[in-house]
N, C-alpha and C positions, 0 to 999 in steps of 0.2 A: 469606431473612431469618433463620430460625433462630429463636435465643430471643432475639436480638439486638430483636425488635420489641416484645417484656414487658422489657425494662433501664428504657427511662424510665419506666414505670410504676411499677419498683420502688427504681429508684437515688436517689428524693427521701425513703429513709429516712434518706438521710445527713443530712437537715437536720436532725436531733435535735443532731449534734454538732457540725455547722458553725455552727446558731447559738448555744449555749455559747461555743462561741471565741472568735467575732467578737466577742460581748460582753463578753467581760472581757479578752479582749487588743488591740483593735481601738478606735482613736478613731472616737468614734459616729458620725462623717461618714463613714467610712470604712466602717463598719460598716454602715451604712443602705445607701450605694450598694451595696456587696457583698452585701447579703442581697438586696436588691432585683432586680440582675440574676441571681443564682441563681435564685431565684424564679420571677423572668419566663421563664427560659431553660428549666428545669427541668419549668415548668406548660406551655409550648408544646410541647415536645418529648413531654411526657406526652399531650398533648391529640390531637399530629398521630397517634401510636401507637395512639390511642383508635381515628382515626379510616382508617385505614389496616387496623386487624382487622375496623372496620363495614364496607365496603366488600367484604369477603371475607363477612364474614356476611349482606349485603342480599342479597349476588351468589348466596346458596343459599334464598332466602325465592321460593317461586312466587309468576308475577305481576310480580314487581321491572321497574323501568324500566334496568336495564344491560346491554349485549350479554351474550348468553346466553356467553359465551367466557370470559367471567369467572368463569362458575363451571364450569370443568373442573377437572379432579383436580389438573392440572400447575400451576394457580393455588393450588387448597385446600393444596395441598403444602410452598408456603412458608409455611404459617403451622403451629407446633407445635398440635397440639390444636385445629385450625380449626373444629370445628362446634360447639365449645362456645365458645372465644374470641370467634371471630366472632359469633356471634349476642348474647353476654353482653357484644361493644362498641357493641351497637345501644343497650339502653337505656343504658349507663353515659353513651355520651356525649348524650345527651338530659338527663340529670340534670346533669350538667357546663354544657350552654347553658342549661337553665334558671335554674342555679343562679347562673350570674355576669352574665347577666341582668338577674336580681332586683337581685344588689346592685348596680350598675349604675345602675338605677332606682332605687335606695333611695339610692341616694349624692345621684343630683341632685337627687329629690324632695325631701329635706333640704336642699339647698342654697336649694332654691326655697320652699318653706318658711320656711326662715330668711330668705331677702333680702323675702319680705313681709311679716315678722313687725319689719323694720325701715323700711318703708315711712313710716312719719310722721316720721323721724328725719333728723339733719342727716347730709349726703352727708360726711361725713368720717371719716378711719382709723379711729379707735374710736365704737364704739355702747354708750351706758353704756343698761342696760334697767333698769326702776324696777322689779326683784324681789329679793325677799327671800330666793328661791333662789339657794342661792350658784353661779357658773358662772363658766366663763371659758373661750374658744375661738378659732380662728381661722378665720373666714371666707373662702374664696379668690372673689375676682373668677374671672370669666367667660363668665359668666350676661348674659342679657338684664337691665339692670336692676343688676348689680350692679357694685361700684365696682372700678374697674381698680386691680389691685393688692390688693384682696380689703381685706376689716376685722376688727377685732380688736371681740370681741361681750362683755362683761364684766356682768355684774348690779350692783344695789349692795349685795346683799347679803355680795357676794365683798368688794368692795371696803371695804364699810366696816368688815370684819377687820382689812384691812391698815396699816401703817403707811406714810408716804409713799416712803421706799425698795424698802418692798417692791413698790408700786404698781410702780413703774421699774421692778421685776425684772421684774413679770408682763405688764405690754407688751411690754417688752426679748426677753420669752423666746415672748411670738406673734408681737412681727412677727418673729423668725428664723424660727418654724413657714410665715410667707407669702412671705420673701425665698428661703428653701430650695426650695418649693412642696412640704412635706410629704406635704400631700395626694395626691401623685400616686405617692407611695411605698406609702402606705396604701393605697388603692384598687388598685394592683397585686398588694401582697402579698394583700388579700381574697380577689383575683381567682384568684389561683396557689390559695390554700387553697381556695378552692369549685373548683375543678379537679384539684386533687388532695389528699387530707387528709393525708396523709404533707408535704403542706408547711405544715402548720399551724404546726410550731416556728421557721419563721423571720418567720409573721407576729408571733406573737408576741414576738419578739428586735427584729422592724425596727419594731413598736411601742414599745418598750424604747428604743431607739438615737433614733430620732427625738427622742424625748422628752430625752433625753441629751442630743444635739445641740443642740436648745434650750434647755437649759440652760445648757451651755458659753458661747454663743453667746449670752445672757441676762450670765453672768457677766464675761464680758468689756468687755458695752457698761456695765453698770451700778460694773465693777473692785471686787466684790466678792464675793466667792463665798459666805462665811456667807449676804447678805442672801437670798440668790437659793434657798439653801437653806431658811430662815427662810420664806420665802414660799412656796414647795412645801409643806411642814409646814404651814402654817397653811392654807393651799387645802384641804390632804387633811383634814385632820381638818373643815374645815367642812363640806366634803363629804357625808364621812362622819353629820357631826351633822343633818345634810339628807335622812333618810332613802335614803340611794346618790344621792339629785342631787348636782350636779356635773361628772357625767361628760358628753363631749359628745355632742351629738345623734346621731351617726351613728359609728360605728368608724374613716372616713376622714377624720375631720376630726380637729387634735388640737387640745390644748389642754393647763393648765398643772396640772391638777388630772384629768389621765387617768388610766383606772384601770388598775393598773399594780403592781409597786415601788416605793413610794415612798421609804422605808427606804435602799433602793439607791441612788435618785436624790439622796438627803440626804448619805448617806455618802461619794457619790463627789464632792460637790461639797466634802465638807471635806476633802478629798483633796489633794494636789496636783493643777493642769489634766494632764489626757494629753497626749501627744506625738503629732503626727498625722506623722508620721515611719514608713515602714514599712522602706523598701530597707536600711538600715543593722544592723535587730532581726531579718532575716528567719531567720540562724540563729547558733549559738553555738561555733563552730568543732568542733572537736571534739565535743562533746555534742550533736549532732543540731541540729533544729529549737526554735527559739522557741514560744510558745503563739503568736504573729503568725504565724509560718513554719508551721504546723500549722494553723490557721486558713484561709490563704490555698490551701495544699496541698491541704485536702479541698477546697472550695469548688471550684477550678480542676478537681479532676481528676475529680469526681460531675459537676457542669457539662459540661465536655469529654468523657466518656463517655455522658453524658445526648447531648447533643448529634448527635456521631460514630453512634450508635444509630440516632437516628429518623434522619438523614441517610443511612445507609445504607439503613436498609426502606425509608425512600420512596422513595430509588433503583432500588431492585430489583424494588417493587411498583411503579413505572410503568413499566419495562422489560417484566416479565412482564404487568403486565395489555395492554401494545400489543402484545405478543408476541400473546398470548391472543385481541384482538380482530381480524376478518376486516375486511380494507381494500373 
């Protein structure tokens, strides 16, 4: 295996500038799935490496339950640095199960949580709650209990900010967060970042994108982009004036008033809409790549080499460890 079996451990530094790209050259739908499976791809590939040096480091711990064949030299050998690696992937990837675990448990707890916290209320899409804290979220169905198709959870403190347009906007822009199933992008990306913390900047980006997404996706149903802007702005500062309420319950859930850029979010809706067009931008004849073409370039080739990595160690390490073990 070589040093080939630390690349995905380290190749998810790339995610600093793959998600800057995606973000500003990348239509947020496009940008969300993209970061998303980077993400996913990058955190398993990290996680299988984790646990492919544990296995070399249990096999040298007296006592262990693995044929004693595991741990001969001609095993220790494919691993650069085995007696430090191996032993230092035993807790790391204990810290990693626990960690996504937790949020795991935290996500549904909240879920559950919330669908009894709307328990007296009528079974239908929106749950207006009689607080005076300003909120607004998106609820996803699932759940024993909860409504298929998930619901859009609003205070009236939020609402009695808004004006009746903006109202439109701010359902307009959760139920795209339930039609898209946002949520399952968020709890991924969590998931990637408590697995590996080099992939924190593209939770951060597919929290960005999401939100983006929903707005577009707001602006469209409502054909007006100011309002939709209008209505972010007035979310955020209510927010804001709510001592940090506003924000949603949980990280995987979103909602129209997350905390965020919002600045960004405002800007770009008085923008022209993005083109969700990639094949045609991907490069400039002559002058190289696009920021799309650059964009897509790292992404594919940190992914693709993240990937080819651990597929190769685990190869090698199941050949030599049956090599290793007495039939």
């Amino acid at each position: 295996m070589g040093v080939f079996v630390f690349l995905p451990l380290v190749l998810p530094l790339s995610a600093w500038p793959i998600a800057r790209l995606a973000e500003q050259h990348l239509h947020p739908r496009t940008a969300t799935r993209l970061l998303g499976a980077v993400a996913g791809v990058m955190a398993v590939c990290s996680t299988l490496c984790l646990a492919l040096l544990m296995v070399v480091g249990t096999a040298q711990l007296p006592g262990n339950p693995l044929p004693d064949g595991w741990s001969d030299p001609e095993v220790r050998a494919a691993v650069p640095y085995d007696e430090f690696a191996g032993k230092a992937a035993i807790p790391a990837l204990i810290v990693v199960g626990v960690a996504c675990s937790r949020a795991i448990l935290s996500h549904f707890r909240v879920r559950r949580r919330s669908l009894r916290a709307l328990g007296g209320l009528p079974d239908s899409s929106v749950a207006v709650l009689n607080d005076d804290v300003p909120y607004a979220y998106a609820l996803p169905g699932g759940l024993r209990g909860g409504r298929r198709g998930g619901r859009i959870v609003v205070s009236t403190g939020l609402l009695g900010g808004l004006q009746p347009p903006e109202r439109r906007a701010l359902f307009a822009h959760e139920r795209a967060h339930l039609a898209a199933r946002h949520h399952r992008f968020l709890l991924a990306a969590q998931l990637a970042a408590r697995a590996n913390p080099f992939l924190r900047p593209l939770r951060t980006s597919l929290t960005f994108t999401t939100e983006r997404w929903a707005d577009e996706d707001a602006a469209r149903a409502v054909r007006d982009r100011t309002v939709v802007a209008r209505a972010i702005g007035k979310a955020a500062l209510a927010s804001g004036a709510g001592s940090g309420a506003g924000a949603t319950p949980a990280p995987t859930l979103a909602g129209l008033a997350a905390p965020g850029p919002v600045p960004r979010r405002v800007a770009a809706l008085l923008a022209p809409a993005p083109t969700a067009r990639i094949r045609p931008a991907m490069f400039t004849g002559v002058t190289g790549f696009t920021g799309v073409g650059l964009a897509l370039s790292c992404a594919a080739v940190g992914t693709v080499v993240s990937a080819m990595s651990s597929a190769n160690s685990a190869v090698t390490m199941v050949l030599i460890l049956r090599a290793a073990t007495p039939l």
